[in-house]
N, C-alpha and C positions, 0 to 999 in steps of 0.2 A: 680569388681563391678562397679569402674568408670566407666570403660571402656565400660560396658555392658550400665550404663543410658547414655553414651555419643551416643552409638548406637541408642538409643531406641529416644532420643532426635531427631538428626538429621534425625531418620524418619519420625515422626509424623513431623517435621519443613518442611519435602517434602509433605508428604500427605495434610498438611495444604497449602501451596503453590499452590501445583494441585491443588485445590479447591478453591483459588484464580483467578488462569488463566482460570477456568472452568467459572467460573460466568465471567469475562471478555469478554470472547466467547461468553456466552451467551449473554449479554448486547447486541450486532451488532445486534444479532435478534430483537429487538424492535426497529431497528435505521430502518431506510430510506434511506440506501446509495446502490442506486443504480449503477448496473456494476461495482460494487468492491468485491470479493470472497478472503476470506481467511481461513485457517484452520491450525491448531497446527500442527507439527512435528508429527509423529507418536516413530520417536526417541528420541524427546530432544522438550519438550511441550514451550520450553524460545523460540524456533524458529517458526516461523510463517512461513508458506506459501502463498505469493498471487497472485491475477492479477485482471488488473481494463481493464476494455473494454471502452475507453473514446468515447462520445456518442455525443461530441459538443466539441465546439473551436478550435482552432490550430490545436490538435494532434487528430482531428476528426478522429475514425474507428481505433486507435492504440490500441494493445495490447500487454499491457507492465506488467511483470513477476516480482516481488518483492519480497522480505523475509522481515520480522521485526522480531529484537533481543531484546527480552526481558534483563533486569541486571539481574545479576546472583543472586540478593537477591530480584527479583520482589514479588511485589508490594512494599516491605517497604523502596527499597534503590532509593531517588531522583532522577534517573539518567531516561531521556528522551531516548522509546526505539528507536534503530536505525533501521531506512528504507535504503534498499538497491536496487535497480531495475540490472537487470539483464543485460539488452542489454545497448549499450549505446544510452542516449537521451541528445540532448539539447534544454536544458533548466535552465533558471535562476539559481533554485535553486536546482539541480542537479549537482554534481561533474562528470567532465567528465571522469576522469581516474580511480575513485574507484564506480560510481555509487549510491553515498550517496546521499541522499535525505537530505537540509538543513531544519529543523524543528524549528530553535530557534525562526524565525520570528512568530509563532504562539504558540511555545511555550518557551517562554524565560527561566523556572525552571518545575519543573514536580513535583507535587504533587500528588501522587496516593489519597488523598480524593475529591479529584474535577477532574482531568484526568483521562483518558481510552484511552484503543487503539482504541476505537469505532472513537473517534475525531481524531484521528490519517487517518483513514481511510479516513475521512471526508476530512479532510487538504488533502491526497495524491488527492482528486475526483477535488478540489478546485483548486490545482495548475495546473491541466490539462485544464480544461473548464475556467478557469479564467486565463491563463498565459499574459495576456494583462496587468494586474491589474499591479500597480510598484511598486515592493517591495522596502521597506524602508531601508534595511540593511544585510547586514550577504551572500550577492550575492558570491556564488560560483563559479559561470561560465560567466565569464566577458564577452566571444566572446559572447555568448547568449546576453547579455544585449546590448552588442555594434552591434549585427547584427538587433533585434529587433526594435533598435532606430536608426539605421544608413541605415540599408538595410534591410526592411522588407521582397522584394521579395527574397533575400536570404534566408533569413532567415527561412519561410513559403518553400522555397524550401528542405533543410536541415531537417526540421520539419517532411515535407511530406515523405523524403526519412525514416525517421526514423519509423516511422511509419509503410511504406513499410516493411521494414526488418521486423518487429516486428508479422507481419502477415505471412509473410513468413517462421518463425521459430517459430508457433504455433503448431508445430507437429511435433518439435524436439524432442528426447530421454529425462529422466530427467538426470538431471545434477549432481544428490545425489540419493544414494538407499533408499527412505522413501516410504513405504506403502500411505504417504499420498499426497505425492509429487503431485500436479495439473497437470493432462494429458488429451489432446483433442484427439479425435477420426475424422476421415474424416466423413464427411457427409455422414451416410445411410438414405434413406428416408423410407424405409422398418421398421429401428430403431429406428428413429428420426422425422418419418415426424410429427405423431400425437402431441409429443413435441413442435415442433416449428408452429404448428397452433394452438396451447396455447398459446404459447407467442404474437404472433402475436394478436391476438384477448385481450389480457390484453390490460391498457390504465392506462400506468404510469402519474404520476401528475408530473407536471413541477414547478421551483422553479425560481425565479428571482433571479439574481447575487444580493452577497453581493455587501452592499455599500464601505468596505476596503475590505486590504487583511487581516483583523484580526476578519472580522464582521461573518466571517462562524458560528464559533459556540457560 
């Protein structure tokens, strides 16, 4: 009989979870973050899949591939989830040899009553079109800091090339077997044209830079 409510427990403690991450999900649709796409795992909902199309600054025209890990007791357990980018980029607050995206600058504890992965989002859009801004602390990738303030055109060079690449394995295989996995198709205009003379014709609103790097949200 333990045994049996212990089962019966730890489902509904999953079902209620899903339906945690479900309205997290949903929250992004009322947000305003544009060229940033993400979506749940289709195997493991803690996994997020994304990619941001950066649209200004630096890493103008990059598109860069990302996962966020939710804690294994999300929402209730304090733990800020982890961003990962796929390819390697430099940048400040980017680790270059594992891909981690440094988040304490913006978010130094995580509190699931006041956080979302929506600001999450936010923060990754921030550190691409604002990488000029000087982070205050917690710098992960010193050459980034020391090329930006030492050697711009390096740096802007290195930038560009990453960039580069990033475009150029936009239409690699996926890397995980997930049904939900983010996959681009080459351009038919046959399939695609009427789509992208939508977009075109839309007329996104633009936003002025925060005044820090902590004024985002």
């Amino acid at each position: 009989m333990e045994t049996q409510n212990a089962i019966d427990a730890n489902f509904y403690a999953t079902i209620q979870q899903e339906y945690k991450i479900m309205a997290e999900y949903k929250m992004i649709q009322s947000e305003s973050i544009q060229g940033v796409y993400v979506i749940p795992s289709f195997e493991n909902s803690l996994v997020w899949f994304g990619v941001i199309f950066v649209r200004s600054g630096s890493y103008l025209d990059g598109i860069f591939r990302f996962t966020i890990t939710l804690a294994k007791n999300f929402p209730d357990e304090m733990e800020t989830p982890i961003v990962t980018f796929q390819s390697h980029i430099l940048h400040p607050l980017i680790d270059a040899s594992t891909g981690r995206l440094q988040t304490k600058e913006a978010f130094p504890t995580w509190n699931s009553n006041d956080n979302h992965v929506w600001q999450i989002l936010k923060f990754i859009l921030f550190i691409f079109e604002y990488s000029h801004v000087c982070f205050s602390g917690d710098i992960v990738n010193k050459e980034a800091v020391d090329l930006m303030a030492q050697n711009k055109s390096e740096f802007t060079k290195r930038v560009k090339e990453c960039v580069r690449i990033s475009r150029d394995r936009i239409y690699d295989p996926p890397t995980v077997e997930d049904k939900h996995y983010i996959t681009f198709d080459q351009f038919d205009s046959d399939v695609h044209g009427s789509t992208l003379e939508s977009i075109k014709n839309r007329k996104y609103a633009t936003s002025s830079p925060p005044n820090s790097s902590l004024s985002w949200y």
